[in-house]
PyMOL CGO cylinders between C-alpha atoms (Angstrom):
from pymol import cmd
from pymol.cgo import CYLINDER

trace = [
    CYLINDER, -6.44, 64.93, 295.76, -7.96, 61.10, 295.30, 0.3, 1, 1, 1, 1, 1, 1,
    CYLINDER, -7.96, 61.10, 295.30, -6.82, 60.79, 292.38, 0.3, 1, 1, 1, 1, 1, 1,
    CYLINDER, -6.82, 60.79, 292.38, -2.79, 61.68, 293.44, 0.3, 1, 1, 1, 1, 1, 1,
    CYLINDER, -2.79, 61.68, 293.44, -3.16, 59.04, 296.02, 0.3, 1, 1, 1, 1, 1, 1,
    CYLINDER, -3.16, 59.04, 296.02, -4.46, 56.66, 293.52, 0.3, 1, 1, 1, 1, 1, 1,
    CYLINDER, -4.46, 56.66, 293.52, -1.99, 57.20, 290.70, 0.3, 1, 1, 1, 1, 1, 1,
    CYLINDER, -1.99, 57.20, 290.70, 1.10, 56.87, 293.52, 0.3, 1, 1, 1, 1, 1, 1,
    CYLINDER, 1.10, 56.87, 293.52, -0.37, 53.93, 294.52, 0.3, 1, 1, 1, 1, 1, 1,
    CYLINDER, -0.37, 53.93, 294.52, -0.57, 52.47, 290.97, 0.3, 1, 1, 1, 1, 1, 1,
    CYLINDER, -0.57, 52.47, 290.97, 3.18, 53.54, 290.77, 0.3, 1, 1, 1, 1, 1, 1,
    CYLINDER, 3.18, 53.54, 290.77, 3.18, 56.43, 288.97, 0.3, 1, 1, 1, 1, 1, 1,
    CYLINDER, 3.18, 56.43, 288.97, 6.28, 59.30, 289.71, 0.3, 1, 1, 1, 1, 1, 1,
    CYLINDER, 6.28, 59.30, 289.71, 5.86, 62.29, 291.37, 0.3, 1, 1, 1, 1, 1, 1,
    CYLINDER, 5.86, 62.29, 291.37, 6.39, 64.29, 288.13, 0.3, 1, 1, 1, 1, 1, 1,
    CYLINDER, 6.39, 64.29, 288.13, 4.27, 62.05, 286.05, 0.3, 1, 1, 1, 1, 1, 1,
    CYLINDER, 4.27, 62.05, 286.05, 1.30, 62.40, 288.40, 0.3, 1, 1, 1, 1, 1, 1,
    CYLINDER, 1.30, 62.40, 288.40, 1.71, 66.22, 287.77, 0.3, 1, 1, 1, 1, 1, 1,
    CYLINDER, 1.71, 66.22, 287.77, 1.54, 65.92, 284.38, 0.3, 1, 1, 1, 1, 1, 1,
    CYLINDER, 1.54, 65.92, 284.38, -1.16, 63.66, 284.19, 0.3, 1, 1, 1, 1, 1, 1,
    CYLINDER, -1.16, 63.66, 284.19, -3.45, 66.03, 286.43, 0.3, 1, 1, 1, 1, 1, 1,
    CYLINDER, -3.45, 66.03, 286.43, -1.96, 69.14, 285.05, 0.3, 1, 1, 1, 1, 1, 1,
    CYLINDER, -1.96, 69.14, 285.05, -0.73, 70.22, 288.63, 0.3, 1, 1, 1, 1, 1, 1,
    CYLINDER, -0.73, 70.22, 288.63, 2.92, 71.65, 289.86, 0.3, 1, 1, 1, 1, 1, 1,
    CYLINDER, 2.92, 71.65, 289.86, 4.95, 68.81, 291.54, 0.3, 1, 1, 1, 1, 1, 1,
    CYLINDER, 4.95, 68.81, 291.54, 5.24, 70.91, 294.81, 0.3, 1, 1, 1, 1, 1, 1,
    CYLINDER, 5.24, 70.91, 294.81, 1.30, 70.68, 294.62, 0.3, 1, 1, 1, 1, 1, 1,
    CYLINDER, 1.30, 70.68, 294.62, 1.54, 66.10, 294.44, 0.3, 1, 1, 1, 1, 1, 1,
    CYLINDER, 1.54, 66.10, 294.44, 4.28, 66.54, 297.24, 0.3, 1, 1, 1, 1, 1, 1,
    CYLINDER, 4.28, 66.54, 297.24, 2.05, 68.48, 299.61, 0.3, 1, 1, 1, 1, 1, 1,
    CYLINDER, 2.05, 68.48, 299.61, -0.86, 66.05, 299.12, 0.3, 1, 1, 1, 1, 1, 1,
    CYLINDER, -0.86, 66.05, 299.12, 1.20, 63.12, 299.16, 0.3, 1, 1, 1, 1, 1, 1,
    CYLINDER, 1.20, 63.12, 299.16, 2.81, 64.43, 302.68, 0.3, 1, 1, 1, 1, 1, 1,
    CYLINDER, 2.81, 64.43, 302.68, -0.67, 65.09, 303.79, 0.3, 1, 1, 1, 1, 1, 1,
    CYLINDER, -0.67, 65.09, 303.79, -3.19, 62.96, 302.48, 0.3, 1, 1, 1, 1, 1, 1,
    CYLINDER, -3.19, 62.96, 302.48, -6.55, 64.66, 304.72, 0.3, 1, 1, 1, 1, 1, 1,
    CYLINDER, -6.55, 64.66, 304.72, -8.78, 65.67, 302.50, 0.3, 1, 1, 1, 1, 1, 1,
    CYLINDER, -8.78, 65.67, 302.50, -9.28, 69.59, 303.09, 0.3, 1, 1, 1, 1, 1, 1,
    CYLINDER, -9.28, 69.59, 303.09, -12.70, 70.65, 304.08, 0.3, 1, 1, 1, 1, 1, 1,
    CYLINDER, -12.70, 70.65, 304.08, -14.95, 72.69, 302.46, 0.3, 1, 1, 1, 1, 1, 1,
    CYLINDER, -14.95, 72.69, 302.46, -15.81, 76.09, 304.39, 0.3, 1, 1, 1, 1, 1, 1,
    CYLINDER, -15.81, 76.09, 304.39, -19.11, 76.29, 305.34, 0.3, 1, 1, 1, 1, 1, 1,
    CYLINDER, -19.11, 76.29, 305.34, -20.49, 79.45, 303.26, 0.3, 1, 1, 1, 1, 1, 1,
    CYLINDER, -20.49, 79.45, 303.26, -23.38, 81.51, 305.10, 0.3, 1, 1, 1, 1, 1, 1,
    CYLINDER, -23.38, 81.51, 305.10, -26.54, 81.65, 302.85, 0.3, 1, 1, 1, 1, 1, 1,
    CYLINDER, -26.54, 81.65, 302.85, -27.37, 85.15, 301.70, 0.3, 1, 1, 1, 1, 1, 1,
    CYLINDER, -27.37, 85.15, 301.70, -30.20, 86.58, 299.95, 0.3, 1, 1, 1, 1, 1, 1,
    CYLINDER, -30.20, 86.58, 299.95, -30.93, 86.78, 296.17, 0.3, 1, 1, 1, 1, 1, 1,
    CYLINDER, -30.93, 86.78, 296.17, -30.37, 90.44, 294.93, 0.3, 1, 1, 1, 1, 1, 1,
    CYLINDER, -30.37, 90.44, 294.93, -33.51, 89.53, 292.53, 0.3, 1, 1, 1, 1, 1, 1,
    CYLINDER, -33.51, 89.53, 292.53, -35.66, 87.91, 294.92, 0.3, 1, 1, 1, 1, 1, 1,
    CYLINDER, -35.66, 87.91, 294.92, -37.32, 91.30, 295.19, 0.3, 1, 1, 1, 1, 1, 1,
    CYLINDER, -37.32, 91.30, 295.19, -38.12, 91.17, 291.53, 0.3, 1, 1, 1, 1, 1, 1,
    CYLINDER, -38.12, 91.17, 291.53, -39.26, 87.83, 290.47, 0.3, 1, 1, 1, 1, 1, 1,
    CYLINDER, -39.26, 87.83, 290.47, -42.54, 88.39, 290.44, 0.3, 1, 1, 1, 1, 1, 1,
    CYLINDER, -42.54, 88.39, 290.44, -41.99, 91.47, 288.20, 0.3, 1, 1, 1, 1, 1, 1,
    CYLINDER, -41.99, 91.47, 288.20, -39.65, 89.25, 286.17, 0.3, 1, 1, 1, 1, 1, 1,
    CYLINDER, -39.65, 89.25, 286.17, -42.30, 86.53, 285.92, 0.3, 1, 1, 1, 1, 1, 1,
    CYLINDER, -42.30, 86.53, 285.92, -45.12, 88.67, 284.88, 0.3, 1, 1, 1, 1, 1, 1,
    CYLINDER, -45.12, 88.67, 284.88, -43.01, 90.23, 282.01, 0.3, 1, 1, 1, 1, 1, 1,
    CYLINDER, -43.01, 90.23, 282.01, -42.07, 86.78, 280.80, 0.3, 1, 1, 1, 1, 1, 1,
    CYLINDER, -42.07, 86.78, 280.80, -45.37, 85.96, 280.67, 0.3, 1, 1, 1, 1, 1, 1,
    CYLINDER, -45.37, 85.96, 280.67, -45.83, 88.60, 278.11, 0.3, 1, 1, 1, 1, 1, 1,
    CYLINDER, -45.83, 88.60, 278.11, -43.26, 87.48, 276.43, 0.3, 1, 1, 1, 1, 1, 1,
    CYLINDER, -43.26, 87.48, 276.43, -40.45, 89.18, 277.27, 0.3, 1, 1, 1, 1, 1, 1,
    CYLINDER, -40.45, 89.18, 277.27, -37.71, 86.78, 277.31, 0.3, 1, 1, 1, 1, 1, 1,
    CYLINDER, -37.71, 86.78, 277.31, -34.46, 89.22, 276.37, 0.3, 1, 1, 1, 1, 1, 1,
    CYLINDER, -34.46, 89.22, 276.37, -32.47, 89.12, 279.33, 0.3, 1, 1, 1, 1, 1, 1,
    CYLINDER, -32.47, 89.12, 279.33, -31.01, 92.73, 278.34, 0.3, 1, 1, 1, 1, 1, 1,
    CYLINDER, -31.01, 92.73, 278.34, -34.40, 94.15, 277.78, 0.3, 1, 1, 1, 1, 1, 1,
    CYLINDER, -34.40, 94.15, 277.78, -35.20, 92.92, 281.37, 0.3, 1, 1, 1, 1, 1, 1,
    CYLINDER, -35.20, 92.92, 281.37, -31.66, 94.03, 283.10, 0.3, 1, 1, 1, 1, 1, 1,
    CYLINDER, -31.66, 94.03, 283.10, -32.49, 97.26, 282.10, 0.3, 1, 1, 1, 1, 1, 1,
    CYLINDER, -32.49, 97.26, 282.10, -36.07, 97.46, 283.02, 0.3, 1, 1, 1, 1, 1, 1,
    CYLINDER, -36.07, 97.46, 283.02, -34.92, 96.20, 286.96, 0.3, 1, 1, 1, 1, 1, 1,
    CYLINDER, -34.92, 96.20, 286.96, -32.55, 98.92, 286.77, 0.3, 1, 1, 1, 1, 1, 1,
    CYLINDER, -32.55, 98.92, 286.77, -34.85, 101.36, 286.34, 0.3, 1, 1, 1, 1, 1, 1,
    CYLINDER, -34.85, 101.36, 286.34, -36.77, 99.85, 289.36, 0.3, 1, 1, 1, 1, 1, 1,
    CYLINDER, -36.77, 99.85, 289.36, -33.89, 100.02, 291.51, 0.3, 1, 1, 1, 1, 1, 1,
    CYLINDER, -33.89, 100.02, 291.51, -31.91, 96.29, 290.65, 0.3, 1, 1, 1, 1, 1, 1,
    CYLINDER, -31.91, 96.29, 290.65, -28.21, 96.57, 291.44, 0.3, 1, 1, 1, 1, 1, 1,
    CYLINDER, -28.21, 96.57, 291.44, -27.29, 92.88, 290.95, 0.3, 1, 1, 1, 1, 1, 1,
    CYLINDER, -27.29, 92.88, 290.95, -24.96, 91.39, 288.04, 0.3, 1, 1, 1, 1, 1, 1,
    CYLINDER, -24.96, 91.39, 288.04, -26.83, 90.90, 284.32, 0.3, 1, 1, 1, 1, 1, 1,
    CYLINDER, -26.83, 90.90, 284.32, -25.65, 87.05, 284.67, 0.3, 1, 1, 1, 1, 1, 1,
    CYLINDER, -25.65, 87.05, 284.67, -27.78, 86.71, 287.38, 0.3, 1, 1, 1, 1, 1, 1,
    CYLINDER, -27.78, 86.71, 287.38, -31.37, 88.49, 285.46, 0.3, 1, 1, 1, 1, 1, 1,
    CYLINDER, -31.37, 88.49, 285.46, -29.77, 85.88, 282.37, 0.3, 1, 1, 1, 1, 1, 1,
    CYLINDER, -29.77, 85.88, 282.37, -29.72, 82.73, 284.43, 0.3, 1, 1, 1, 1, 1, 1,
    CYLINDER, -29.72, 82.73, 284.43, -33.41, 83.62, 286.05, 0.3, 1, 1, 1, 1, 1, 1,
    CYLINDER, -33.41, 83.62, 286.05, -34.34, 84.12, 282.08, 0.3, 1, 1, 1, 1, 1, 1,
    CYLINDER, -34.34, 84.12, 282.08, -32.49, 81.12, 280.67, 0.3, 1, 1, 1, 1, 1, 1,
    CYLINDER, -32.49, 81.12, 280.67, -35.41, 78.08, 281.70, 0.3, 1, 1, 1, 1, 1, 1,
    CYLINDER, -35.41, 78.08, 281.70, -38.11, 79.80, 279.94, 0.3, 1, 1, 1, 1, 1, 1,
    CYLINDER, -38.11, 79.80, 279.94, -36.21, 80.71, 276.82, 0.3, 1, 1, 1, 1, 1, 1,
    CYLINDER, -36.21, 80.71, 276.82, -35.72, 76.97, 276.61, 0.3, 1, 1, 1, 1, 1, 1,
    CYLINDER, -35.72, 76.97, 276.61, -39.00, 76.16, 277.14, 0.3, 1, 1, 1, 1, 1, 1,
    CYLINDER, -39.00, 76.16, 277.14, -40.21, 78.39, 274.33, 0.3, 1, 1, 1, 1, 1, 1,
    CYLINDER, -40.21, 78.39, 274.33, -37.44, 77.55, 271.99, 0.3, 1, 1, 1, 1, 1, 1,
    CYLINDER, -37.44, 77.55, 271.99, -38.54, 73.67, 272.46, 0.3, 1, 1, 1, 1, 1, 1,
    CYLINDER, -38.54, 73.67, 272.46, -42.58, 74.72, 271.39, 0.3, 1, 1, 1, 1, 1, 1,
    CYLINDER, -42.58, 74.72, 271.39, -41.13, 76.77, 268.11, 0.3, 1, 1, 1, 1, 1, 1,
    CYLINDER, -41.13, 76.77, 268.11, -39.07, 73.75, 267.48, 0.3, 1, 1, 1, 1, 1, 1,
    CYLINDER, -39.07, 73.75, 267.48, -42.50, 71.82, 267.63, 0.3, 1, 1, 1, 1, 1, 1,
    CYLINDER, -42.50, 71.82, 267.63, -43.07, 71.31, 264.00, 0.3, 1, 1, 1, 1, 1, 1,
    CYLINDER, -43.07, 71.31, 264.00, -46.95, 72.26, 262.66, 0.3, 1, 1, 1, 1, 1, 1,
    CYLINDER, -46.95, 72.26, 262.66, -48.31, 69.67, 260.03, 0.3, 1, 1, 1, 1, 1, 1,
    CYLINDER, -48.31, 69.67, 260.03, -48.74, 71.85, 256.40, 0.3, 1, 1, 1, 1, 1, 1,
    CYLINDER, -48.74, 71.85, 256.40, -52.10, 70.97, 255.18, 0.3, 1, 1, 1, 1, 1, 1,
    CYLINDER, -52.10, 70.97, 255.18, -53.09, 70.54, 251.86, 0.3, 1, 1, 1, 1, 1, 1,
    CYLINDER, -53.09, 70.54, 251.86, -55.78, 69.25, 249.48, 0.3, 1, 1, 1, 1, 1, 1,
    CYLINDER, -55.78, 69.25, 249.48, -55.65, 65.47, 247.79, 0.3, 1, 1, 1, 1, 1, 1,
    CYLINDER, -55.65, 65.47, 247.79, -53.24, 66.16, 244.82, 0.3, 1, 1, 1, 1, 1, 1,
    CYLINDER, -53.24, 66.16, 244.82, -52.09, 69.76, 245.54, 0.3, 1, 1, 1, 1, 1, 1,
    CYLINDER, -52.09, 69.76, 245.54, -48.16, 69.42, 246.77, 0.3, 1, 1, 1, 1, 1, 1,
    CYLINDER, -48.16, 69.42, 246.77, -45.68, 66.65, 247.03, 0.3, 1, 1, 1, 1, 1, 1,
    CYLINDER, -45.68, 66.65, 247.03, -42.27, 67.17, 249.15, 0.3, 1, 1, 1, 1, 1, 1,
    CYLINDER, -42.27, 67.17, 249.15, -39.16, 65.97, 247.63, 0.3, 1, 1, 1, 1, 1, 1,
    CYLINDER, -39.16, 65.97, 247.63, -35.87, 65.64, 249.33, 0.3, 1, 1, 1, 1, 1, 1,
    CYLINDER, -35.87, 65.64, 249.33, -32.44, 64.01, 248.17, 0.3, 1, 1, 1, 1, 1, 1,
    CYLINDER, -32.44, 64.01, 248.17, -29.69, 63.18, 250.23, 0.3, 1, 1, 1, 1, 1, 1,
    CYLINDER, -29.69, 63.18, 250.23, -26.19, 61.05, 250.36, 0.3, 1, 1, 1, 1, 1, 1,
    CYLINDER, -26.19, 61.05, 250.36, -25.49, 58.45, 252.38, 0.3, 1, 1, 1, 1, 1, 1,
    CYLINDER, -25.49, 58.45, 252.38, -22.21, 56.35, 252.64, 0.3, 1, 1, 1, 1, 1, 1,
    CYLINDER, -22.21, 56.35, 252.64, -22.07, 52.89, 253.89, 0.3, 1, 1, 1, 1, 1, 1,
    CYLINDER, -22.07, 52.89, 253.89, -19.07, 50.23, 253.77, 0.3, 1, 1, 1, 1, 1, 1,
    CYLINDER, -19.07, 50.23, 253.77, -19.50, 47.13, 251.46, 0.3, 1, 1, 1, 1, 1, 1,
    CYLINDER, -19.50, 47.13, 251.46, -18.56, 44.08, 251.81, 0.3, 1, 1, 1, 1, 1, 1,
    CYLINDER, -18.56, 44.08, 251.81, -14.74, 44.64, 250.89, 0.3, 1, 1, 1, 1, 1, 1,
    CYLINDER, -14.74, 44.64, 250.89, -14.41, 47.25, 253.89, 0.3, 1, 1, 1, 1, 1, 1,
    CYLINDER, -14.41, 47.25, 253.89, -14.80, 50.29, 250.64, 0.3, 1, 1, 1, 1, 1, 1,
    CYLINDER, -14.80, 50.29, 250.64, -16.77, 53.35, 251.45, 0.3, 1, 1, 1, 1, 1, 1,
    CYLINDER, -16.77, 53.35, 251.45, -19.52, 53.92, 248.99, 0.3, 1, 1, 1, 1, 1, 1,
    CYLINDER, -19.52, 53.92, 248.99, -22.45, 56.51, 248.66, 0.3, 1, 1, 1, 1, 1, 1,
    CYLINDER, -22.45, 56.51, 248.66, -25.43, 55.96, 247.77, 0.3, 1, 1, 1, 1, 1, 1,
    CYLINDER, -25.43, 55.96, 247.77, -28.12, 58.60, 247.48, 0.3, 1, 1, 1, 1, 1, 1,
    CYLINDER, -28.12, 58.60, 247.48, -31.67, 57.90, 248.40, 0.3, 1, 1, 1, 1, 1, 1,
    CYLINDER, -31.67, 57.90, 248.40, -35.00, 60.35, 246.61, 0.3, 1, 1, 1, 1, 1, 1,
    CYLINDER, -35.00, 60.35, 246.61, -37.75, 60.48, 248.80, 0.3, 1, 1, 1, 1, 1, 1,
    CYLINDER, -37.75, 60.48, 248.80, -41.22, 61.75, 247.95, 0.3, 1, 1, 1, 1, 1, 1,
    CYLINDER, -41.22, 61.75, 247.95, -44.23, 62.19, 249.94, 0.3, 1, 1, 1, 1, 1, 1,
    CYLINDER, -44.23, 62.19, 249.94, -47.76, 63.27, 249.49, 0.3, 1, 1, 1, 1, 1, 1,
    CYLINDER, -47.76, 63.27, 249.49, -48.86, 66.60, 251.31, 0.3, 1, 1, 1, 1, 1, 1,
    CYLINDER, -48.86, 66.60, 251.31, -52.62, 65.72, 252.07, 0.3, 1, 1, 1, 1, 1, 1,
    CYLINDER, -52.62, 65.72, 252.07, -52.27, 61.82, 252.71, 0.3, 1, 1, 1, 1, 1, 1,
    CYLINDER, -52.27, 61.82, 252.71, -48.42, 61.59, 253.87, 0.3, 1, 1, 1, 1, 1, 1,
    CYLINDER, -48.42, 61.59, 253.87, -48.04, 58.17, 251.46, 0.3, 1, 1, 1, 1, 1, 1,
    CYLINDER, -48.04, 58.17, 251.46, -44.58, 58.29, 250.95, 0.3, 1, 1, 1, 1, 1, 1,
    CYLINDER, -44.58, 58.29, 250.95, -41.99, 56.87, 247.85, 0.3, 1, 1, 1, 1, 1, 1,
    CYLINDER, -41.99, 56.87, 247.85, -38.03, 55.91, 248.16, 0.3, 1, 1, 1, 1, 1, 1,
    CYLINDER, -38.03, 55.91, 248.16, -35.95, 55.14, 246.22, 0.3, 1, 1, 1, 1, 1, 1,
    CYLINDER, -35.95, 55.14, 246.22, -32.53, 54.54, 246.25, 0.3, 1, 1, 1, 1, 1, 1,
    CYLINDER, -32.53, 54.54, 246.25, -29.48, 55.14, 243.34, 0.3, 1, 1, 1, 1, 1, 1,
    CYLINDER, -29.48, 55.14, 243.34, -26.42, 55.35, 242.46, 0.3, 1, 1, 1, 1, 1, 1,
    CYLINDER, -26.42, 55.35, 242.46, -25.89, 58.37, 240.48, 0.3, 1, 1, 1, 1, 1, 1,
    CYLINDER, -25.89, 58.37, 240.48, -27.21, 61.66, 241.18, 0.3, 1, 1, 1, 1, 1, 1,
    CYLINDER, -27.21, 61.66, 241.18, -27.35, 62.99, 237.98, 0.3, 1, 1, 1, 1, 1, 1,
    CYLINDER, -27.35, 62.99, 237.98, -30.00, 65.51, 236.64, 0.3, 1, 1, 1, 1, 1, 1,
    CYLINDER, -30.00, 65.51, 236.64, -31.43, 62.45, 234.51, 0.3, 1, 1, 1, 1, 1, 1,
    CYLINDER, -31.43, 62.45, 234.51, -31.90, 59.98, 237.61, 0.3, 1, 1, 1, 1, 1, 1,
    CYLINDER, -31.90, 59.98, 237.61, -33.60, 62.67, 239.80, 0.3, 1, 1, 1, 1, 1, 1,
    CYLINDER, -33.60, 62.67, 239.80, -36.19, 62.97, 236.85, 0.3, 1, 1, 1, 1, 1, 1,
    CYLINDER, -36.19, 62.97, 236.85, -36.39, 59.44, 236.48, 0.3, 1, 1, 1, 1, 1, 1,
    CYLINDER, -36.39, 59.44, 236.48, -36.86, 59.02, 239.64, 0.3, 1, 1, 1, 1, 1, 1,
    CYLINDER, -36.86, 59.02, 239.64, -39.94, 61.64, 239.53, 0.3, 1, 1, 1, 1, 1, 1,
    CYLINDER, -39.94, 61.64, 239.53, -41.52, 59.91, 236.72, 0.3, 1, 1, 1, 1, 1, 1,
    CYLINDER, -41.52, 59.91, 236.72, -41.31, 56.48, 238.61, 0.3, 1, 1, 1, 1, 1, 1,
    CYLINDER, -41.31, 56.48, 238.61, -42.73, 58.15, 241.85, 0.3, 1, 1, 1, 1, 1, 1,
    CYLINDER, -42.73, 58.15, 241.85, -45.51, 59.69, 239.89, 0.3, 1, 1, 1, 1, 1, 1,
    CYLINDER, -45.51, 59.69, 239.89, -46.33, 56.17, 238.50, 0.3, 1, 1, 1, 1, 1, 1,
    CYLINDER, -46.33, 56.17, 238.50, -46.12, 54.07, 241.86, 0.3, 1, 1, 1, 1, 1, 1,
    CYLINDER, -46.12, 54.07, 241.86, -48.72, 57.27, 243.54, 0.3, 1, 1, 1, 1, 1, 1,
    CYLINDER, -48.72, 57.27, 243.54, -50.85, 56.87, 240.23, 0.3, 1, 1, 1, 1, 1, 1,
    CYLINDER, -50.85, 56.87, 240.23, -50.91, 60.86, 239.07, 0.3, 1, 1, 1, 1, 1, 1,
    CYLINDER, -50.91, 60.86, 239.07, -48.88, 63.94, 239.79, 0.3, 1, 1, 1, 1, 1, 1,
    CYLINDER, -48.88, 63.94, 239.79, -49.36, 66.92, 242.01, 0.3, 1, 1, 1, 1, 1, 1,
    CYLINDER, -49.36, 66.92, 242.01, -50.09, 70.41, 241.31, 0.3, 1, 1, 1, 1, 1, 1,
    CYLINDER, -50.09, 70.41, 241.31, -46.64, 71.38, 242.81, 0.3, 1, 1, 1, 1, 1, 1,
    CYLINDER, -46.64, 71.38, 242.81, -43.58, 70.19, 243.96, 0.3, 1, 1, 1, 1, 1, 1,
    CYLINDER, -43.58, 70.19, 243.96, -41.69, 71.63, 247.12, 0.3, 1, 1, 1, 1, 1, 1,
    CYLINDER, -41.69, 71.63, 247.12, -37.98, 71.29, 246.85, 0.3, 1, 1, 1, 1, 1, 1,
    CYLINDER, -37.98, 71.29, 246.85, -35.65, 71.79, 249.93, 0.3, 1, 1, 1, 1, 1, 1,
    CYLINDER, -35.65, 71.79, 249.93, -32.03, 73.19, 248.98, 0.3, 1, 1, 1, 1, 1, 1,
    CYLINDER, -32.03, 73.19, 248.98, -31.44, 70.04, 246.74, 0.3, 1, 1, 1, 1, 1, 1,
    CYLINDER, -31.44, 70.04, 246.74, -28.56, 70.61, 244.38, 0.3, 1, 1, 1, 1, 1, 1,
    CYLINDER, -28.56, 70.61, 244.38, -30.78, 69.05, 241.17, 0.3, 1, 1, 1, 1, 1, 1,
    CYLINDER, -30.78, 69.05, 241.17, -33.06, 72.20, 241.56, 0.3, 1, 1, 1, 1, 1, 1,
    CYLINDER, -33.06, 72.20, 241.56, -31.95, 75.13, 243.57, 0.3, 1, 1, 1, 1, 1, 1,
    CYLINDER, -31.95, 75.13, 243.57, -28.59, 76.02, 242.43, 0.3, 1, 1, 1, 1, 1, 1,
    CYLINDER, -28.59, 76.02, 242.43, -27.83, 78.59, 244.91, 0.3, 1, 1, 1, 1, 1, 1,
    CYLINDER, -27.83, 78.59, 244.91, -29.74, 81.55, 246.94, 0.3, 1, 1, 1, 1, 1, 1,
    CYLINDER, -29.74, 81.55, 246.94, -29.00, 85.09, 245.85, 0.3, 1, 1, 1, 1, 1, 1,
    CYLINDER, -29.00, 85.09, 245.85, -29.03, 87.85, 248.87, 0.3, 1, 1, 1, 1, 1, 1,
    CYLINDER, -29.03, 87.85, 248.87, -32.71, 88.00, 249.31, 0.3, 1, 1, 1, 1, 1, 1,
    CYLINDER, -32.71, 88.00, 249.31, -32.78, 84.13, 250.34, 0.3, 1, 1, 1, 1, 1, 1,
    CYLINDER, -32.78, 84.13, 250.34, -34.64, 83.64, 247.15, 0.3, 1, 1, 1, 1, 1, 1,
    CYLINDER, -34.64, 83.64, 247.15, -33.65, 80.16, 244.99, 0.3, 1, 1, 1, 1, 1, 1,
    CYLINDER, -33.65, 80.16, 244.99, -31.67, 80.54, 242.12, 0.3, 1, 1, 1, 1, 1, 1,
    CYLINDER, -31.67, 80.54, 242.12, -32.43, 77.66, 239.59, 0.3, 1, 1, 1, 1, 1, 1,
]
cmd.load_cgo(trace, "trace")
């Protein structure tokens, strides 16, 4: 309704008001003929169909129990009558808060010298003639003590990911017992159906 009055005020037509705000022109005439602001009705305040069940609610999602479905059904059994969106919005808070601690990543320990972590990725930047370029950046880092290697090139070709192993090995000063690869290209060619890597 504002916003009608404002965009006749900056000029704007009848029908191009409606089409800016997606409304029928009959609907800008009536507010322009009657510019009061309609007022909400006051709603009267009702009870929560659940409020009789939080506490069961809260003690099962203390066990754990965070499938909404698996608790709809269980408050129908004990007599719940209310909507499923309802038990779902009551449930939705504390699947977030346990979603954010799994995201919560735990530190992999290992021994001095046992694994190093490699990763490869792409990047693209502009250069100086307004061209965009990629560049491609090998990172390495030490499982026990986190020391960490980059380096950046130009190709990624099978021979400068191994030359960029060999000059990673000689910056650290030895290699590691293993190597642990994410989805990189250069090693894992594809997954079969198991999830297992296919080199």
């Amino acid at each position: 309704m504002r916003h009608i009055i404002e965009l006749k005020a900056a000029g704007q037509s009848i029908s191009g008001i409606a089409k800016t705000l997606d409304v029928s022109r009959n609907t800008v005439k009536k507010y322009l003929r009657d510019p009061g602001l309609p007022q909400p009705r006051r709603r009267t305040p009702r009870g929560s169909k659940l409020a009789p069940f939080t506490a069961f609610l809260t003690g099962r999602i203390e066990l754990g129990v965070l499938n909404a479905v698996v608790l709809f059904r269980e408050l129908q059994e004990r007599g719940y009558d209310g909507q499923y969106t309802v038990v779902k919005d009551f449930v939705r808070p504390f699947r977030r808060t346990q979603v954010s601690a799994q995201r919560l990543t735990t530190r992999f320990e290992t021994q001095p010298g046992e694994q190093a972590q490699v990763d490869f990725g792409r990047y693209s930047y502009r250069n100086l003639e307004g061209q965009t370029c990629s560049i491609w950046a090998f990172v390495m880092v030490l499982g026990w003590s986190r020391a960490l290697y980059v380096e950046f090139i130009r190709k990624a070709d099978t021979a400068s990911f191994i030359r960029c192993h060999v000059n990673a090995f000689a910056y650290f000063g030895g290699i590691t017992q293993t190597i642990l690869y994410d989805n990189t290209k250069q090693v894992v060619l594809e997954r079969d159906q198991t999830g297992a890597p296919v080199w």
